[in-house]
MARKOL-864491 format. One record per residue (C-alpha): residue in three letters; x, y, z. Coordinates in Angstrom, 2 decimals. Layout:
N
{seba ALA; {X; Y; Z}}
...
This chain:
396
{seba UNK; {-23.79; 86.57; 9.31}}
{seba UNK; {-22.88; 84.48; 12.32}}
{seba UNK; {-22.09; 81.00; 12.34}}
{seba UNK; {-24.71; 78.82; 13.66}}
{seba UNK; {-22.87; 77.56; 17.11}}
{seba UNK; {-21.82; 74.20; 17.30}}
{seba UNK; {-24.48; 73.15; 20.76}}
{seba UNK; {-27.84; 74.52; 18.41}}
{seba UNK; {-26.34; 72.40; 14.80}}
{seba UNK; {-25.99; 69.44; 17.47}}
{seba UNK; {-29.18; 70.10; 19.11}}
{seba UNK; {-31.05; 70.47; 15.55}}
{seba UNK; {-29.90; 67.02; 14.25}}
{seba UNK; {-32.73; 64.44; 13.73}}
{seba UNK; {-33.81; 61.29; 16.02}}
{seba UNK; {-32.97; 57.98; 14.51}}
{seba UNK; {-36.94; 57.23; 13.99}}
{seba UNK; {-37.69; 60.62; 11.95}}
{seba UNK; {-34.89; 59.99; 9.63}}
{seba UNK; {-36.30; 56.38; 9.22}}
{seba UNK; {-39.62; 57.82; 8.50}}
{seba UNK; {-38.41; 59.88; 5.86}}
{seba UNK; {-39.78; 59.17; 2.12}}
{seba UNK; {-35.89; 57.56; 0.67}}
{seba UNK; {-35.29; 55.90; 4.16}}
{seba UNK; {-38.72; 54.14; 4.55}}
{seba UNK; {-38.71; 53.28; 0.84}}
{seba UNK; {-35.94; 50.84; 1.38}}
{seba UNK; {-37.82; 49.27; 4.59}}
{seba UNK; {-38.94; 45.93; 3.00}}
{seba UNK; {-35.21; 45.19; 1.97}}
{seba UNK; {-33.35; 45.05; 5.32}}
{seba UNK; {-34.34; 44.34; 9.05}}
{seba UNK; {-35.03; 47.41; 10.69}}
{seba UNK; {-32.16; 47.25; 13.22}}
{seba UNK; {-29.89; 47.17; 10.25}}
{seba UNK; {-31.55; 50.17; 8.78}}
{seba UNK; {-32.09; 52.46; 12.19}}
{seba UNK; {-27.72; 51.53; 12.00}}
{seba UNK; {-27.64; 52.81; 8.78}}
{seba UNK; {-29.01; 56.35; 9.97}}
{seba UNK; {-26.98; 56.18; 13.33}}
{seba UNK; {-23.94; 55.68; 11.36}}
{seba UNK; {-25.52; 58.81; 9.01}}
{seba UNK; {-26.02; 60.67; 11.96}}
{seba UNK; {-23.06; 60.30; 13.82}}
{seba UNK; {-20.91; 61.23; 10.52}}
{seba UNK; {-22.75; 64.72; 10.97}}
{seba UNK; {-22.28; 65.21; 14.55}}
{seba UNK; {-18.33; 64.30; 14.41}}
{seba UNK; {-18.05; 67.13; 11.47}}
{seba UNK; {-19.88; 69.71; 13.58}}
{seba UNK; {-17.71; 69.02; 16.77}}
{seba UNK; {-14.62; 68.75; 14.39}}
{seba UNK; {-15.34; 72.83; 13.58}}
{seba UNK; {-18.17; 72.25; 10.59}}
{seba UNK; {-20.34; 74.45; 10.92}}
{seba UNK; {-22.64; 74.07; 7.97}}
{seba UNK; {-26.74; 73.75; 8.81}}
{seba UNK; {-27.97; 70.31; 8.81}}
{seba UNK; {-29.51; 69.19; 5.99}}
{seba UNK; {-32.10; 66.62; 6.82}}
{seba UNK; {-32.67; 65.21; 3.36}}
{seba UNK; {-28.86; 64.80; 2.64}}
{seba UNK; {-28.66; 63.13; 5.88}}
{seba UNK; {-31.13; 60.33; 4.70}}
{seba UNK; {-29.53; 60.12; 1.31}}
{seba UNK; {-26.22; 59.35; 3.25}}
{seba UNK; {-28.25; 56.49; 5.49}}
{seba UNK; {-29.77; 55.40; 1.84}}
{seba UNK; {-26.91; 55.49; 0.73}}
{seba UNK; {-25.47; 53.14; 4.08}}
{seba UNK; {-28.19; 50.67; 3.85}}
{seba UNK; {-27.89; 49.77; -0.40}}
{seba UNK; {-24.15; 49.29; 0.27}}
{seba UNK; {-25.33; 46.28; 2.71}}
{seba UNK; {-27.37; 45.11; -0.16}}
{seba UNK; {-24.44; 44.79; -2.35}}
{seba UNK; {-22.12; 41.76; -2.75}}
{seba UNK; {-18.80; 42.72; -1.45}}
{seba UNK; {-16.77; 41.17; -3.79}}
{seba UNK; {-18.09; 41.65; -7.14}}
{seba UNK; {-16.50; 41.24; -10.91}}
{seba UNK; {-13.54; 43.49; -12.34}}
{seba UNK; {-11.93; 43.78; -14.84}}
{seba UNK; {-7.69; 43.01; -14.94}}
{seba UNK; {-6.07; 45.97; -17.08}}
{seba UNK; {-3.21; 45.33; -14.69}}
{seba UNK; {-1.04; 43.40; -17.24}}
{seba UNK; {-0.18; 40.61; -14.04}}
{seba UNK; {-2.19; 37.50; -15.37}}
{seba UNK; {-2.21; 35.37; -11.66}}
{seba UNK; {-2.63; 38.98; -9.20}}
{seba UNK; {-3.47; 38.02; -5.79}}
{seba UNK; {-5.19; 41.07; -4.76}}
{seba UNK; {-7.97; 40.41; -7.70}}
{seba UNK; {-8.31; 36.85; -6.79}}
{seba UNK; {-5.65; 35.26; -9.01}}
{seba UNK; {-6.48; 32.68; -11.06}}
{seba UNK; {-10.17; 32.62; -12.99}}
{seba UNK; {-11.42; 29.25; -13.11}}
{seba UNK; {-12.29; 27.32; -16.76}}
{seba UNK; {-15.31; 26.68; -17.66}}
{seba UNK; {-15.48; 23.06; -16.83}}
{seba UNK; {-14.09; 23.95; -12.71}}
{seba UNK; {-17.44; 26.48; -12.66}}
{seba UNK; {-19.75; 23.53; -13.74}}
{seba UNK; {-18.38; 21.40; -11.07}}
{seba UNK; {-18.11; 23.51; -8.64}}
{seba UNK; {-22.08; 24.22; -9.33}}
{seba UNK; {-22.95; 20.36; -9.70}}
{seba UNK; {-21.04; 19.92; -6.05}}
{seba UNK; {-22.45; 22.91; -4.29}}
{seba UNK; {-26.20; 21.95; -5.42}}
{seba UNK; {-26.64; 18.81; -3.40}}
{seba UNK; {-25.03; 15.47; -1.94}}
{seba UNK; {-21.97; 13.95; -3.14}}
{seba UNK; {-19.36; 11.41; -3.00}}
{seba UNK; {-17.07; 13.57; -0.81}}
{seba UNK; {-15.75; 11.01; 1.56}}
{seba UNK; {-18.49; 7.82; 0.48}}
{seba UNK; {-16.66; 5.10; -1.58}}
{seba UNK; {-19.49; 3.92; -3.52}}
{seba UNK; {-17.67; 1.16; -4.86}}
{seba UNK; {-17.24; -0.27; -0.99}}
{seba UNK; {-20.50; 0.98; 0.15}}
{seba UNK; {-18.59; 2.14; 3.01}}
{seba UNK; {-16.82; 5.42; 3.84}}
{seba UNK; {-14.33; 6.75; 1.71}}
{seba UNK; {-11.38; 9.62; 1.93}}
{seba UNK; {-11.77; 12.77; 0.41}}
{seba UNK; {-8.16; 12.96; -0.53}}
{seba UNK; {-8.99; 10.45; -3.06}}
{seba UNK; {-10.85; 12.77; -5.87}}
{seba UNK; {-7.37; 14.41; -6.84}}
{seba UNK; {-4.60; 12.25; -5.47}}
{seba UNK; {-4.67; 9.48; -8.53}}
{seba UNK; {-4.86; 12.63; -11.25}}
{seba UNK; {-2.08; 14.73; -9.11}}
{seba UNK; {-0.03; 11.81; -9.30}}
{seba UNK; {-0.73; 10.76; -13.07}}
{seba UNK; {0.43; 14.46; -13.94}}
{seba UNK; {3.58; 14.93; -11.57}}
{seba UNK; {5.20; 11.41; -11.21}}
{seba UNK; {4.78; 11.62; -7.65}}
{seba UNK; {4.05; 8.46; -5.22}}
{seba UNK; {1.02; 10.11; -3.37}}
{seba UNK; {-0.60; 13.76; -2.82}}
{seba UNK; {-2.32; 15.78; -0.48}}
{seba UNK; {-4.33; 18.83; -1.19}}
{seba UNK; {-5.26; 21.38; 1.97}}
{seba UNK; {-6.76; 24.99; 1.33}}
{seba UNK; {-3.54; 26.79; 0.66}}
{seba UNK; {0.04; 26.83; 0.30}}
{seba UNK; {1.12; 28.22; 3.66}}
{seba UNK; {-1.28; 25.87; 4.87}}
{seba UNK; {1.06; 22.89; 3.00}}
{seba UNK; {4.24; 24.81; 4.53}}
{seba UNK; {3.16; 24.90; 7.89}}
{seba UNK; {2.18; 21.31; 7.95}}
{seba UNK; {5.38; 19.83; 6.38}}
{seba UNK; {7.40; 21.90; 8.63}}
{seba UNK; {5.68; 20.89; 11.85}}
{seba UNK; {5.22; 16.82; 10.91}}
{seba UNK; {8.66; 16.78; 9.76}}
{seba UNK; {11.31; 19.30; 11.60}}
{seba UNK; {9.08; 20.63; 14.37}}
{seba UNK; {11.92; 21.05; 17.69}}
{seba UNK; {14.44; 19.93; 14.72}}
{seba UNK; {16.62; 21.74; 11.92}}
{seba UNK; {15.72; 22.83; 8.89}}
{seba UNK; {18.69; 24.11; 6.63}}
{seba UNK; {17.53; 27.14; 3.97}}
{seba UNK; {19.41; 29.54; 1.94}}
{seba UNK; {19.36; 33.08; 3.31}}
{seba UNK; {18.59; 33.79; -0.57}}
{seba UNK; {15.59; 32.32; -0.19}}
{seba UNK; {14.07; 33.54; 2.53}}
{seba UNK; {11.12; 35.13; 1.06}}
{seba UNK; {7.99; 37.01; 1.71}}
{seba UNK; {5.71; 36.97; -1.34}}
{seba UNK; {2.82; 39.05; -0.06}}
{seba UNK; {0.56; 39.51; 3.56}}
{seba UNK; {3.50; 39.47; 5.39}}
{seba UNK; {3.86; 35.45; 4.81}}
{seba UNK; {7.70; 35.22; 5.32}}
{seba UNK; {9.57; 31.91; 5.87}}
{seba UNK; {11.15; 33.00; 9.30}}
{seba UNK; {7.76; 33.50; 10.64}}
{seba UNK; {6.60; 30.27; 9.09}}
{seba UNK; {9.17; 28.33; 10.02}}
{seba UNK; {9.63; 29.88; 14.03}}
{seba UNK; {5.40; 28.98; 14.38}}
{seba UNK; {5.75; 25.61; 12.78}}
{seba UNK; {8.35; 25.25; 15.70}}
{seba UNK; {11.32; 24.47; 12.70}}
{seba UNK; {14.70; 25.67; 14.05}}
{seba UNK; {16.19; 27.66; 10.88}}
{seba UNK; {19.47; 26.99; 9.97}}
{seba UNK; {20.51; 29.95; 7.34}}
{seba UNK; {23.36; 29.44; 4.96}}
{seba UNK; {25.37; 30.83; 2.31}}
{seba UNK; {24.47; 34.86; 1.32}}
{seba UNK; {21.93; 36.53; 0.03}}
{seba UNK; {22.95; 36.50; -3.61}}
{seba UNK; {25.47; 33.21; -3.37}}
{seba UNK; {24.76; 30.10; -1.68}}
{seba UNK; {26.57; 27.12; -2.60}}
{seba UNK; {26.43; 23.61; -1.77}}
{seba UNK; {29.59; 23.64; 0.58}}
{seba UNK; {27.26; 25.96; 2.78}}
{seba UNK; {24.53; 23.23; 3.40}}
{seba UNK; {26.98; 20.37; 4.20}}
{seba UNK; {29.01; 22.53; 6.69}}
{seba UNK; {25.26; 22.86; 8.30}}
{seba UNK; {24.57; 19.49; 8.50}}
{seba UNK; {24.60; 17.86; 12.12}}
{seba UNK; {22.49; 14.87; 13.90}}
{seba UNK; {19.49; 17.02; 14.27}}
{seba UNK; {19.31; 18.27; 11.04}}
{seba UNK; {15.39; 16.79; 9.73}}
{seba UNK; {15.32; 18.56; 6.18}}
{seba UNK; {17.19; 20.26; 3.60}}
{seba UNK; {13.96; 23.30; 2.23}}
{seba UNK; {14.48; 25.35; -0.84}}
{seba UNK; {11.93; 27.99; -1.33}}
{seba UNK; {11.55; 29.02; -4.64}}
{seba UNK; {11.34; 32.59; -5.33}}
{seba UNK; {8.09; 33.19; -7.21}}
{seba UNK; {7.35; 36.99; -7.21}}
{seba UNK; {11.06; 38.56; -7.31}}
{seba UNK; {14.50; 37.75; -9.19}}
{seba UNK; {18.55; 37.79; -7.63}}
{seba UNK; {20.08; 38.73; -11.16}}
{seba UNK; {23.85; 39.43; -11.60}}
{seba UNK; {25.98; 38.13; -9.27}}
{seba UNK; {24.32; 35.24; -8.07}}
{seba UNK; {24.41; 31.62; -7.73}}
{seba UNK; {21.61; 28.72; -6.02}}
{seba UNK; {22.23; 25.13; -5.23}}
{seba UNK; {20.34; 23.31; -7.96}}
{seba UNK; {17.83; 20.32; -6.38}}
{seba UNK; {20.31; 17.65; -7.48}}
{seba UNK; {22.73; 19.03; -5.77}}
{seba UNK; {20.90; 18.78; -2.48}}
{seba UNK; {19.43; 15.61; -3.08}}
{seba UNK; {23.38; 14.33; -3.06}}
{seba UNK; {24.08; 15.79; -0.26}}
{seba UNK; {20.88; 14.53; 1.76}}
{seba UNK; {21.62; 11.21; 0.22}}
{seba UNK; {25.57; 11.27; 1.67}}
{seba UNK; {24.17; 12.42; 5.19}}
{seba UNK; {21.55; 9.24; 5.18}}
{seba UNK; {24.18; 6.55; 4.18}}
{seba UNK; {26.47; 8.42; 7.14}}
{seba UNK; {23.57; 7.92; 9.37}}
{seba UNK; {23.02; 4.66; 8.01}}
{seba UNK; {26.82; 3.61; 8.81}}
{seba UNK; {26.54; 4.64; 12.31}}
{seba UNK; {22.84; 2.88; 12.81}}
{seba UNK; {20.49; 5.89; 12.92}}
{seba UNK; {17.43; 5.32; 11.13}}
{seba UNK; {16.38; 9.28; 10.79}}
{seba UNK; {16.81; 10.90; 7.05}}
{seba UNK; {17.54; 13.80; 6.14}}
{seba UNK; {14.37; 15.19; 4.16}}
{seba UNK; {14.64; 17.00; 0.63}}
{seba UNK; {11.45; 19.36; 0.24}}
{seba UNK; {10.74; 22.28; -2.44}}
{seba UNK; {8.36; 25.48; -1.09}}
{seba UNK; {7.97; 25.81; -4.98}}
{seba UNK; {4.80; 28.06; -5.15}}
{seba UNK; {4.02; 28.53; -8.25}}
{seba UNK; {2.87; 25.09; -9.15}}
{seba UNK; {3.18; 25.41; -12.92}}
{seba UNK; {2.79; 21.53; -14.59}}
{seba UNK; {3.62; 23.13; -17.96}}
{seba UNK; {6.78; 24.81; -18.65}}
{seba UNK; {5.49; 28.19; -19.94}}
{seba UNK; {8.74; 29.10; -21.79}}
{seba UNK; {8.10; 28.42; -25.16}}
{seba UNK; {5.41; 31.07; -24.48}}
{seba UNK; {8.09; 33.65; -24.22}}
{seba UNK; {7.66; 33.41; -20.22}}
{seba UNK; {10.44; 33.16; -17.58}}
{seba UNK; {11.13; 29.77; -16.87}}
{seba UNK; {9.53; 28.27; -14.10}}
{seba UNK; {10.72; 24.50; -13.00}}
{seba UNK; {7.45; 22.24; -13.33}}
{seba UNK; {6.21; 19.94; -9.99}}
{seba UNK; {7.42; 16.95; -12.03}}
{seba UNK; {10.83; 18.36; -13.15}}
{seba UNK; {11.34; 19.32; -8.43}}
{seba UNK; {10.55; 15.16; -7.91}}
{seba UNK; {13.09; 13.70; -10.74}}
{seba UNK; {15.60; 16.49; -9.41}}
{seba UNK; {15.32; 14.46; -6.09}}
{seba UNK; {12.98; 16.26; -3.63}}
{seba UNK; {11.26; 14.11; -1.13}}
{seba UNK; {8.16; 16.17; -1.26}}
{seba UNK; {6.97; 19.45; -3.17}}
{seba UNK; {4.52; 21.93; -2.07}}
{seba UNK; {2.55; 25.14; -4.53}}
{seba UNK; {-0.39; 26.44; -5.43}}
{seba UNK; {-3.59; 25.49; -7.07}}
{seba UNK; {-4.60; 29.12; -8.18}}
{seba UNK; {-1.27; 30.18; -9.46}}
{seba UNK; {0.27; 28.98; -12.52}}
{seba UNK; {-1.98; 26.08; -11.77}}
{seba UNK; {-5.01; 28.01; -13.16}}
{seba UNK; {-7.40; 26.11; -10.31}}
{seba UNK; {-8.67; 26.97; -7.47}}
{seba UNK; {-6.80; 28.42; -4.17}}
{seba UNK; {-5.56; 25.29; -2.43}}
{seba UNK; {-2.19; 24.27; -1.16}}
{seba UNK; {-0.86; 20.70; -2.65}}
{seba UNK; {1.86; 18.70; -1.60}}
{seba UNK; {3.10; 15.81; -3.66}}
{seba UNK; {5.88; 12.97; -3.15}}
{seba UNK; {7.18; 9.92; -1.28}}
{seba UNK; {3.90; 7.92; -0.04}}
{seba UNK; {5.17; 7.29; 3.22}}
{seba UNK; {5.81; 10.97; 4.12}}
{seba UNK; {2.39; 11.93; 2.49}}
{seba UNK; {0.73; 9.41; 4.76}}
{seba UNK; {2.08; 11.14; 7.79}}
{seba UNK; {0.92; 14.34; 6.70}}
{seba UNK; {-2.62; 13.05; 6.20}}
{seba UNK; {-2.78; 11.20; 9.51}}
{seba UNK; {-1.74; 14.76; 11.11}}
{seba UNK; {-3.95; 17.09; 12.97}}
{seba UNK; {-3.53; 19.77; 10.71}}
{seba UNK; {-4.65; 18.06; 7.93}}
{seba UNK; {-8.28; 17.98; 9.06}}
{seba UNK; {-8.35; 21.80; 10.10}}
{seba UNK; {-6.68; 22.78; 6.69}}
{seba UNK; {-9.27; 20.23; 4.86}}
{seba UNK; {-10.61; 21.63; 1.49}}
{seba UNK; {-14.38; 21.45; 0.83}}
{seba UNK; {-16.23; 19.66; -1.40}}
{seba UNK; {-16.57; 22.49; -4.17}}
{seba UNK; {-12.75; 23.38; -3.98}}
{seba UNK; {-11.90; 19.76; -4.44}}
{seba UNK; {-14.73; 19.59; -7.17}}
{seba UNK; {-12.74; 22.68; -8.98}}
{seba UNK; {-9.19; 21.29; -8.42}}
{seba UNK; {-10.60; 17.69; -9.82}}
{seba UNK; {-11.81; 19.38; -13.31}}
{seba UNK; {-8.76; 21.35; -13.56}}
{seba UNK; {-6.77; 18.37; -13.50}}
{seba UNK; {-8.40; 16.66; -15.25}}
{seba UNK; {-8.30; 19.21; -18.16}}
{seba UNK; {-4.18; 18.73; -17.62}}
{seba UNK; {-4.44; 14.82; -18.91}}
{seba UNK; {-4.43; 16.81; -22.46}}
{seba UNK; {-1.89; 19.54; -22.40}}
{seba UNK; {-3.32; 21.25; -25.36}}
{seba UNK; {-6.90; 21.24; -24.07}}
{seba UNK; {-5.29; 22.33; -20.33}}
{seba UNK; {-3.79; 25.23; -22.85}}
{seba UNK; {-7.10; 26.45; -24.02}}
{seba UNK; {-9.43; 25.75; -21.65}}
{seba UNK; {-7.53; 27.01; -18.40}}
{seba UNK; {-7.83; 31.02; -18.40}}
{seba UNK; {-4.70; 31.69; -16.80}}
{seba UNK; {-2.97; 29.09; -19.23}}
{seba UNK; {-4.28; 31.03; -22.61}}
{seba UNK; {-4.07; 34.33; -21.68}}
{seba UNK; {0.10; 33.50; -20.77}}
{seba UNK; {0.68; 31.85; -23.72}}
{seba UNK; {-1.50; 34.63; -25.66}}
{seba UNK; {0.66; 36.30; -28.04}}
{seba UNK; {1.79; 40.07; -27.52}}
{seba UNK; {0.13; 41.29; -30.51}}
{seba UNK; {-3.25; 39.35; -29.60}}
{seba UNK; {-2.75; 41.00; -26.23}}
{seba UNK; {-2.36; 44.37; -27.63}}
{seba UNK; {-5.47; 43.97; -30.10}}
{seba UNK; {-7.50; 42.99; -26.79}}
{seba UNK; {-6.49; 45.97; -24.79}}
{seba UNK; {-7.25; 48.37; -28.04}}
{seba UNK; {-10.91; 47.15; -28.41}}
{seba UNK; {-11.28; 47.46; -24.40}}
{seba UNK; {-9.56; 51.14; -24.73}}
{seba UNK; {-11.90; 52.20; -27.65}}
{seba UNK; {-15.44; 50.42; -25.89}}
{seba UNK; {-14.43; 52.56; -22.23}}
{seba UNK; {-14.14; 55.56; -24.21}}
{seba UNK; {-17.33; 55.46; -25.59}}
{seba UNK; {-18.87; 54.11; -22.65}}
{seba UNK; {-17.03; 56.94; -20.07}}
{seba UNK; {-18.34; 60.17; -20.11}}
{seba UNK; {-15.87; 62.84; -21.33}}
{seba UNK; {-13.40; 64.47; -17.98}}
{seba UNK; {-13.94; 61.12; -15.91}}
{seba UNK; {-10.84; 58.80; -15.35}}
């Protein structure tokens, strides 16, 4: 037998308002706006008419068609981001949202998003208040720092510090450190639209602290080390350690200094992470904490507040009060602005930190790092055994 041709399958496929008629199709009616559902069975439709004119030649099937626009129109009903679970084995994974909040972040976050709040109304004044101030005083209790700023994420923090403080100017970075940790966010780029001039130095395995002083010259505004969160240089290798470049910042000043120029040089840490407990007596890799970057002698130091942090995605930058007070009074600050409910989940979070062994167990992505392997592995057997009894036999 024949195939049908392709002008009679084309001519035999339904109008929009018969398929929208049909039994499945009009039974999800009172759920969507009917221009979003008459879409749903275009978008049906169409999907048949590009098979048959890409060589299908199979008979249309009417009822298939309008399980296919059913089928369209629930998936608009569903959330589109929706629970998993992590089998991955990587704790903080950006692609499944990194870190999980704690208990006590969901509650505020709730409390904040349910009505009016304090979010920039000093109540104590009766007058109008900063929203910077409902995380500064606890950022600065738990890192030593002077003062703090929190904006919605890290690159946020990076492009900000680079364009208040080296924008037109140099910044000096090892080419070891030029990094790009995911969605094609690499320093060069960062640095080249913050309108830094990039100064690389040293190699890509060995930079050394020689390299950075031969760099220096008048127009040099910052010294940046970028820590390396998501990859290693093992082997033969070698970093200038922060104390290292805070003595050579320091020798450029007093030069500048001597010869009456008022400009420093800058020391600031890209550090990422963000961890405010040092995970290694968890059996972790070694991460330096925010507090340990300032008493190593870094002007200001920018991360995460979903990372290692356990909070919610912002990007926080602690340090010297007068440089943090420039970065607040800059226009970026107010674009990159977090909302009340972020700031309401960063707060708890914090505040959780003030006892380290509470932060511990309370703070997912705390407790399941310091979880120990054979916990882990007792975890992942109960999982393996429930899916097995829960999956039908042949489906992976």
């Amino acid at each position: 037998m024949a195939p049908t041709p392709a002008r009679d399958l084309l001519r035999s496929l339904p109008p929009v308002e018969e398929v929208l008629r049909s039994p499945q199709v009009s039974a999800l009616a009172p759920l969507l706006p009917h221009d979003i559902l008459a879409d749903c069975v275009r978008d049906a439709v169409d999907a048949v008419r590009s098979a048959i004119l890409a060589g299908s030649r199979e008979p249309v099937d009417g009822a298939a068609l309008a399980d296919d626009a059913c089928a369209r129109a629930l998936a608009c009903l569903r959330p589109s981001l929706r629970r998993v679970v992590n089998a991955t084995g990587v704790v903080v994974h950006t692609n499944l949202g990194r870190s999980p909040l704690a208990d006590e972040a969901v509650h505020a976050v709730t409390e904040a998003a349910r009505g009016y709040s304090t979010l920039e109304y000093d109540t104590d004044a009766m007058a109008r208040g900063s929203r910077h101030d409902h995380v500064e005083g606890l950022l600065c209790a738990l890192t030593g720092a002077e003062a703090a700023i929190a904006v919605n994420n890290n690159a946020a923090a990076v492009v900000m510090v680079l364009a208040e403080f080296a924008q037109g100017r140099e910044a000096v970075v090892s080419r070891g450190e030029l990094v790009e940790i995911g969605g094609s966010f690499r320093i060069p780029d960062i640095m080249a639209f913050s309108r830094a001039r990039m100064v690389e130095v040293g190699a890509t395995n060995k930079t050394h602290a020689a390299d950075y002083e031969r760099a220096l010259t008048p127009d040099t505004a910052m010294l940046l080390k970028v820590h390396p969160s998501n990859y290693r240089i093992v082997g033969f290798s070698e970093q200038v350690g922060m104390r290292e470049m805070r003595a050579l910042a320091d020798a450029e000043n007093e030069r500048r200094r001597a010869a009456g120029v008022e400009d420093e040089v800058l020391v600031y840490e890209d550090q990422g992470s963000g961890a405010f407990i040092n995970l290694a007596c968890f059996g972790a890799y070694a991460e330096p904490t925010v507090a340990e970057s300032l008493r190593g002698g870094c002007d200001l130091v920018s991360f995460s507040g979903d990372k290692l942090l356990g909070g919610p995605q912002a990007g926080i930058v602690v340090g010297s009060k007068q440089l943090i007070d420039r970065l607040k009074k800059n226009p970026l600050a107010r674009a990159m602005r977090l909302d009340k409910m972020t700031l309401a989940a960063l707060e708890a979070t914090l505040r959780l930190y003030l006892d380290p062994e509470r932060a511990l167990a309370a703070i997912p992505t705390l407790r399941m790092l310091s979880e120990p392997d054979g916990a882990v592995r007792e975890r992942a057997e109960r999982l393996a055994d429930a899916l097995r009894r829960a999956v039908p036999a042949g489906c992976t």
